[in-house]
N, C-alpha and C positions, 0 to 999 in steps of 0.2 A: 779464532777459537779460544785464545787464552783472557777475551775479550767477556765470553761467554763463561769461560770456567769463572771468571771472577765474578762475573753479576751471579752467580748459580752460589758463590759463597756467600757474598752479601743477602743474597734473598735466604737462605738456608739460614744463618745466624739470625736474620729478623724473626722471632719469637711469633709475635702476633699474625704475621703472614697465614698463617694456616685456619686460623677464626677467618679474617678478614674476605678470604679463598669462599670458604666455606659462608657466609654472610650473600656474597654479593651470587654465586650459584642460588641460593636460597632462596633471594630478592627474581634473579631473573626468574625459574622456575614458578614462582606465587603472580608474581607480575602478569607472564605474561604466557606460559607452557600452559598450565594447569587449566582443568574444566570450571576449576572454582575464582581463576584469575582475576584480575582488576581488567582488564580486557575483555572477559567474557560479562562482569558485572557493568561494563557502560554498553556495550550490545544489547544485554538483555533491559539496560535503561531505558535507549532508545526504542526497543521491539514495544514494550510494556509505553510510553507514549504514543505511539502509532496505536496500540489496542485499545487504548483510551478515548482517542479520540474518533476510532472507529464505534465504542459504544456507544458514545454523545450521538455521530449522527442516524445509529441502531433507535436509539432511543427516541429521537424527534422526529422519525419516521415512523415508530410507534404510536407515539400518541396522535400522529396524522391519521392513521389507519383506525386508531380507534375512534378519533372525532365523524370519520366516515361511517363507520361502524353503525357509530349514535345517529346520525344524521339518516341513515336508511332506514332504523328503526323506526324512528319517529316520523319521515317524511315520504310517505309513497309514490311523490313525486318526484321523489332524488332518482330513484331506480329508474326511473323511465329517462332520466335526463342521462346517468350514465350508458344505459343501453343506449342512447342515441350517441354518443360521444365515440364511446370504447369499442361498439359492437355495429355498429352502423344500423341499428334498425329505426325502424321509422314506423308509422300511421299509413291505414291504407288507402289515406287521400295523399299522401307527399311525395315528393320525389327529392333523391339526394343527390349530391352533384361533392365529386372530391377532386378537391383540386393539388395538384401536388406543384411546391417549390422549386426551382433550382432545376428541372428539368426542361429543355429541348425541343419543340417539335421537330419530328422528322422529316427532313428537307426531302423532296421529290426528287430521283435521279436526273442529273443532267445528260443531254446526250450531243451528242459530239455533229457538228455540222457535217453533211460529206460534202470534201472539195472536188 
């Protein structure tokens, strides 16, 4: 205890203690408490690069959309080539056949011999 009385005089006599107190409260508080912190400003860096470069690919799917745009204007056979793609239509001489990947056929149940 007389351990503590005495650092409690030495800190009490150092003058500047109480700026310094008040400094480094200051520092945490702006650092890293506040809405306006150095904390919330490399968050909102990072957030503000991800929206970036989410407009880049906003952007070049734009002008995808609008080269398609053009191309339908201009080419009456684009539309027919999409409806057959996207929409499955066809001519009413054709037949369409879809084939899907990565699927199974279904195996016939087996049945068990009786002994």
């Amino acid at each position: 205890m007389k351990k503590l009385i005495a650092l409690w005089v030495v800190l009490k006599s150092f003058k500047p203690l109480k700026y310094i107190i008040v400094i480094v409260i200051a520092v945490l508080l702006i650092g890293f408490v506040d809405e306006n912190s150095v904390w919330s400003h490399l968050r909102n860096k990072e957030h503000m690069s991800e929206l970036k470069s989410e407009i880049d690919q906003l952007n070049k799917e734009h002008e995808h959309n609008k080269e398609q745009i053009k191309m339908l204007d201009e080419d009456p056979k684009a539309i027919q080539k999409i409806a057959r793609e996207r929409y499955f239509m066809k001519a009413d001489d054709e037949d369409i056949y879809i084939l899907k990947e990565g699927e199974e056929p279904a195996s016939a149940p087996q049945h068990e011999a009786a002994q």
